[in-house]
C-alpha positions in Angstrom: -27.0 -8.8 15.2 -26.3 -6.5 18.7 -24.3 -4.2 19.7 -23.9 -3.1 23.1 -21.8 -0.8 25.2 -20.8 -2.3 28.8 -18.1 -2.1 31.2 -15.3 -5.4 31.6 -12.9 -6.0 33.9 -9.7 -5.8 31.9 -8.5 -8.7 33.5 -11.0 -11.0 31.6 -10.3 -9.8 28.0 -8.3 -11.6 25.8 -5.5 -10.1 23.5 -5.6 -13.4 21.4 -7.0 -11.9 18.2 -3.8 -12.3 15.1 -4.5 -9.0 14.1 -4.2 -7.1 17.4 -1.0 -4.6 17.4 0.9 -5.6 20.4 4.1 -4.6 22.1 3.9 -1.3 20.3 4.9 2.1 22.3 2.1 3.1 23.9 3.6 6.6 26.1 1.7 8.6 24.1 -1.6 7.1 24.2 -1.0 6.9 28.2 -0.4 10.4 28.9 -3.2 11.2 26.4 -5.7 8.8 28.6 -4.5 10.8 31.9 -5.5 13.9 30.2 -8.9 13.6 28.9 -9.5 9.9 29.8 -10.6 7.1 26.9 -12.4 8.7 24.1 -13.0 5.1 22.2 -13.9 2.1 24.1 -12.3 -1.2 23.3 -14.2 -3.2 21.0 -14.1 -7.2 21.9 -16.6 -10.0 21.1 -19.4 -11.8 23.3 -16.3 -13.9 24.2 -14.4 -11.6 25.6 -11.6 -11.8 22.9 -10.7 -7.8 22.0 -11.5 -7.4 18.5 -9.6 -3.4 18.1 -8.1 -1.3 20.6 -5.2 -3.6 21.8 -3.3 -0.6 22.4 -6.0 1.2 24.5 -6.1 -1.9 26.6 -1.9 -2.2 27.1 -2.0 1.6 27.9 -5.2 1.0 30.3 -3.3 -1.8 31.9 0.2 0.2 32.3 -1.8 2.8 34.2 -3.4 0.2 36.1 -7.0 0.5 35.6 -8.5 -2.7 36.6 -12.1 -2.2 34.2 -12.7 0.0 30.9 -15.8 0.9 28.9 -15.9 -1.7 25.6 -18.7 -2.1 22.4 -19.7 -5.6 22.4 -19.8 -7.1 18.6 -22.5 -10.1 18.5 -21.5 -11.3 14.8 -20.3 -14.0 13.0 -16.7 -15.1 12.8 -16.5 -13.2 9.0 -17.6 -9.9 10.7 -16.0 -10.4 13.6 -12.3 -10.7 11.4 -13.7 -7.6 9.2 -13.6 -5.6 12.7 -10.3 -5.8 13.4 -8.7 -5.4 10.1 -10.8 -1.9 9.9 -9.4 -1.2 13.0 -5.6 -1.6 11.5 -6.3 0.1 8.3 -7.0 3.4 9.4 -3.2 2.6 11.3 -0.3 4.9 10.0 2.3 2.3 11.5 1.0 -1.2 8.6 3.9 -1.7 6.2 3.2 -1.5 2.4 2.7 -5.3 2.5 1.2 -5.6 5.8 -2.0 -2.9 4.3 -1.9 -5.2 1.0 -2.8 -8.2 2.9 -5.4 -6.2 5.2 -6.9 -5.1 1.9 -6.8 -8.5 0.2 -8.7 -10.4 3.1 -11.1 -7.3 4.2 -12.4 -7.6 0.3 -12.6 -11.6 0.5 -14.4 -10.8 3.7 -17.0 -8.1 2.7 -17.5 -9.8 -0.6 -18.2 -13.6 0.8 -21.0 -11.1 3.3 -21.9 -9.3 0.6 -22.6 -11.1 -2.8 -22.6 -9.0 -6.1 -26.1 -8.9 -7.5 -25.5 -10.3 -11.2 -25.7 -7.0 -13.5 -27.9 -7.3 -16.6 -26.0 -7.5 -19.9 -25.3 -4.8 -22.3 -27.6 -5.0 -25.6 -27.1 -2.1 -27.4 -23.9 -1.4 -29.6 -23.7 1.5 -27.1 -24.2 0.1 -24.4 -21.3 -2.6 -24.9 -19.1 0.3 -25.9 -19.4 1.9 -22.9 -18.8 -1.7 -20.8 -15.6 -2.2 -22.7 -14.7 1.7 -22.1 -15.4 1.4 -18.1 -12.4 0.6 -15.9 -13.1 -2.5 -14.3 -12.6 -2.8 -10.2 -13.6 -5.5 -8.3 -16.1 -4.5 -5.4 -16.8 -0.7 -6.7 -19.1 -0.2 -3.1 -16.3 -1.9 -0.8 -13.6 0.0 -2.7 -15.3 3.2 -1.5 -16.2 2.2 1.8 -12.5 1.5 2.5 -11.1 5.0 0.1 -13.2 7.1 2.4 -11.3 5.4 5.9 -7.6 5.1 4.6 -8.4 8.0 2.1 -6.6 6.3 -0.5 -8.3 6.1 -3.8 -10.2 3.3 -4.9 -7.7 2.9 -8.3 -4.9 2.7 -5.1 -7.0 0.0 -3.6 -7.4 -2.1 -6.4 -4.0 -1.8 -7.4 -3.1 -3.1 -3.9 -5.3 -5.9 -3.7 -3.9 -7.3 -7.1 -0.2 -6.8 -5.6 -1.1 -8.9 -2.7 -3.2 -11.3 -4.5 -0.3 -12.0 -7.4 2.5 -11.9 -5.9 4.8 -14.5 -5.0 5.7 -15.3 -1.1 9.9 -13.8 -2.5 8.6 -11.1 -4.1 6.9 -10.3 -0.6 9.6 -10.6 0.9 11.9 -8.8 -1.3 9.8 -5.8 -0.5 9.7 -6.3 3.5 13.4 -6.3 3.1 13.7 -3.1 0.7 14.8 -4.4 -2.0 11.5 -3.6 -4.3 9.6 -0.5 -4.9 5.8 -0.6 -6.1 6.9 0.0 -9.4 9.1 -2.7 -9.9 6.4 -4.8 -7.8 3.9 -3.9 -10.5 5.3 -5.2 -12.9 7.0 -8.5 -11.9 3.2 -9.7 -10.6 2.8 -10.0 -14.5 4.8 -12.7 -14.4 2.9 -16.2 -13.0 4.4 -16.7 -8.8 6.6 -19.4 -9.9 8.2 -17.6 -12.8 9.0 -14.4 -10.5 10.3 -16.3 -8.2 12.7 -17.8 -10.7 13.5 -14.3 -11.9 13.5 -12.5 -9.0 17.8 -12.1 -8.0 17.8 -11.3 -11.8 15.9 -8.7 -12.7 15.2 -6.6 -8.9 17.7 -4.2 -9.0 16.7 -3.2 -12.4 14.7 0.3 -13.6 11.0 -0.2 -14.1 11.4 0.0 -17.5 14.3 -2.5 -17.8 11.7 -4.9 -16.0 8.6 -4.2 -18.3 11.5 -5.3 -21.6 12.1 -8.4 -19.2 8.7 -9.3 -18.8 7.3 -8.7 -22.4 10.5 -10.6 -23.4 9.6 -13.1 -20.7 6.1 -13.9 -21.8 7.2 -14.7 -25.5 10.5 -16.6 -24.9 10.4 -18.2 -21.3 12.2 -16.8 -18.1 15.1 -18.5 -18.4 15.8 -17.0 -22.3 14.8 -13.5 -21.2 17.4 -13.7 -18.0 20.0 -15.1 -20.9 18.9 -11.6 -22.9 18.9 -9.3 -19.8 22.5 -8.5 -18.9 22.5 -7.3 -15.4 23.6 -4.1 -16.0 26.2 -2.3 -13.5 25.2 0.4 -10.7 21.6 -0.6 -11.6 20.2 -0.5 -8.1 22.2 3.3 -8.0 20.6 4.6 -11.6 17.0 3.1 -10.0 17.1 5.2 -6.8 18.3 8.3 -8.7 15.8 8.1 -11.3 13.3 7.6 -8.4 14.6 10.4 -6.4 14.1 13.0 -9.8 10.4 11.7 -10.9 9.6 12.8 -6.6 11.4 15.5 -7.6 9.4 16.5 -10.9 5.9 15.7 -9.4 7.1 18.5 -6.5 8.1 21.2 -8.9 5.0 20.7 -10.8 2.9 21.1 -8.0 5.1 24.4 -6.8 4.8 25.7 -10.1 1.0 25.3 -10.2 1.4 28.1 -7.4 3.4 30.2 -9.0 6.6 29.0 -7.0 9.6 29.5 -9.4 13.5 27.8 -8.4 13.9 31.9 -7.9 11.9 31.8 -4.5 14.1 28.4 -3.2 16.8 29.5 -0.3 20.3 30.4 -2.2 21.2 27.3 -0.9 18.5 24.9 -2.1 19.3 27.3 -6.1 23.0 26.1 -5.9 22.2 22.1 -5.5 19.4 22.1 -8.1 22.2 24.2 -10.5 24.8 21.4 -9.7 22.6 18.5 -10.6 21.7 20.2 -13.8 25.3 21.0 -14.7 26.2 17.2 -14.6 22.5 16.5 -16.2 24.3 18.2 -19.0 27.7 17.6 -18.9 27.7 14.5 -22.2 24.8 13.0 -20.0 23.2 9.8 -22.0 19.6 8.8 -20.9 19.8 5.2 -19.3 18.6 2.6 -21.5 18.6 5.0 -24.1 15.5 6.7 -23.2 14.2 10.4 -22.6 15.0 10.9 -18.9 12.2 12.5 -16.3 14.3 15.0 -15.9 14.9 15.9 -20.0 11.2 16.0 -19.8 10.5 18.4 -17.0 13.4 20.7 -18.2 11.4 20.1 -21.9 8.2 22.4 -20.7 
C-alpha cells in the first residue's frame, strides 16, 4: 500500500463518496483558508474520488482555486470506506445516530482487516475467575484507536455500537426525531427489533425506569400483555424531562462541590430558583413511580 502527496486540479475530483459532508456552511473554513492558507490536504483515492475533506474542497472551490495539495490513498475498497468514516468521527456536527452508525461500520470494517487472534483458554480456577470477572468489549485495540480520536471512552463506544447494531429502523427514527433519549434507547434495544417496534408509541414517553418494568415484564409475558399492564401514565413525557433536567443537575453540583463550590457562592439570583424548586420538592411531593427521586438523593448527603 502507497501513500503519496501530489497536487490535482480540483476540477477532476469527485465528491461522490456517501460519506462526504456536503452543502454544509463553509464561511468559516473560507476566511480561515485566506488567512493562513490549507493546513490539511484533501485526501482522495487513485481514482480521483475525495475520500475526506469535502468541505476543504467546496471552500477551495468558492474561493476559486482551480488546484489544491491532496494525500493519495492506494488501498482497498474496506480501507478506503475506513478513511472517510475517520474523517467524520472526529466531526462535532454527526447526530447521536449518525456517530452510532459510523461506529458500527468503522468496527465491521477494522475487524473484517483485522481478524482477532483466537486467545488461549483459561485453565486454572483463577484464571476463569478472572475471565468471567473481565468486562467484555468487542475489539478492545479498535475501541482505543477510536477513544483516543473522538475522546469518548471505549465503555461509550461499545455502548454505541450495540445501540446501533440492536436497534430497530423506528426506534432510530424515534431518536432523529427527539422523541428518545439514550436512556430510554438503552433499554428498549433489550427487546428483539420487531418487538420494539410493536412497543414503541407505548412505552417512549415513559421514565427509564417505567421502561426497564416494561421490558422485564415484556420478556416473561409477551409485548402485547406487558402493554395491557403498562397504563400510559399522564404528563409522562413532562415527569421524564424533569427528572432528566435534575440528574444534569445533580451530576453538576457534585462536581462544584468537589471544589469546594457551595449554593452560597451562586449569584442571588441563581440561590432564589434553586430555593423555589426545593420548596415545591417539599411541598406533599410523592416520588414518581414511587421511588426515591434523584433529587431526595442528592439533598440525602
Amino acid at each position: 500500500m502507497k501513500t503519496q502527496t501530489e497536487s490535482r486540479r480540483l476540477n477532476d475530483l469527485k465528491a461522490t463518496n456517501a460519506y462526504l459532508r456536503l452543502g454544509t456552511d463553509v464561511s468559516d473554513l473560507e476566511k480561515s483558508i485566506q488567512t493562513v492558507g490549507l493546513i490539511a490536504p484533501l485526501v482522495i483515492s487513485t481514482d480521483n474520488v475525495i475520500l475526506a475533506g469535502a468541505r476543504r474542497f467546496q471552500a477551495l472551490l468558492n474561493l476559486g482555486y482551480t488546484e489544491a495539495p491532496v494525500v493519495v490513498v492506494d488501498k482497498g475498497e474496506l480501507e478506503k470506506e475506513l478513511v472517510s468514516i475517520d474523517e467524520n468521527l472526529v466531526r462535532k456536527d454527526l447526530t447521536k445516530v449518525e456517530l452510532e452508525g459510523h461506529l458500527r461500520r468503522a468496527k465491521e470494517i477494522y475487524q473484517a482487516i483485522n481478524p482477532e487472534e483466537e486467545k488461549p483458554e483459561p485453565v486454572t480456577a483463577e484464571e476463569i475467575e478472572m475471565e468471567e470477572k473481565k468486562e467484555v468489549l468487542p475489539a478492545e485495540k479498535f475501541l482505543n484507536i477510536v477513544a483516543e480520536k473522538t475522546g469518548l471512552s471505549p465503555k461509550q463506544i461499545h455502548e454505541a455500537i450495540n445501540r446501533d447494531e440492536m436497534a430497530d429502523t423506528s426506534v432510530k427514527e424515534a431518536r432523529v426525531n427527539g422523541e428518545l433519549s439514550i436512556s430510554q434507547t438503552n433499554e428498549i434495544v433489550k427487546l428483539k427489533k420487531d418487538e420494539q417496534k410493536k412497543a414503541l408509541n407505548h412505552i417512549k414517553t415513559l421514565p427509564v425506569r417505567e421502561i426497564k418494568k416494561f421490558v422485564k415484564e415484556a420478556k416473561v409475558k409477551g409485548v402485547e400483555e406487558a402493554i395491557r399492564e403498562t397504563p400510559k401514565l399522564p404528563h409522562a413525557r413532562e415527569f421524564n424531562e424533569i427528572e432528566s433536567l435534575l440528574k444534569r443537575l445533580q451530576k453538576k453540583l457534585k462536581q462544584l462541590d468537589l471544589e469546594g463550590i457551595t449554593m452560597e457562592n451562586f449569584p442571588v439570583g441563581t440561590q432564589k430558583i434553586f430555593n423555589e424548586v426545593v420548596k415545591f420538592a417539599e411541598k406533599d411531593f410523592v416520588p414518581y413511580g414511587n421511588e426515591q427521586s434523584d433529587y431526595e438523593e442528592y439533598s440525602a448527603h
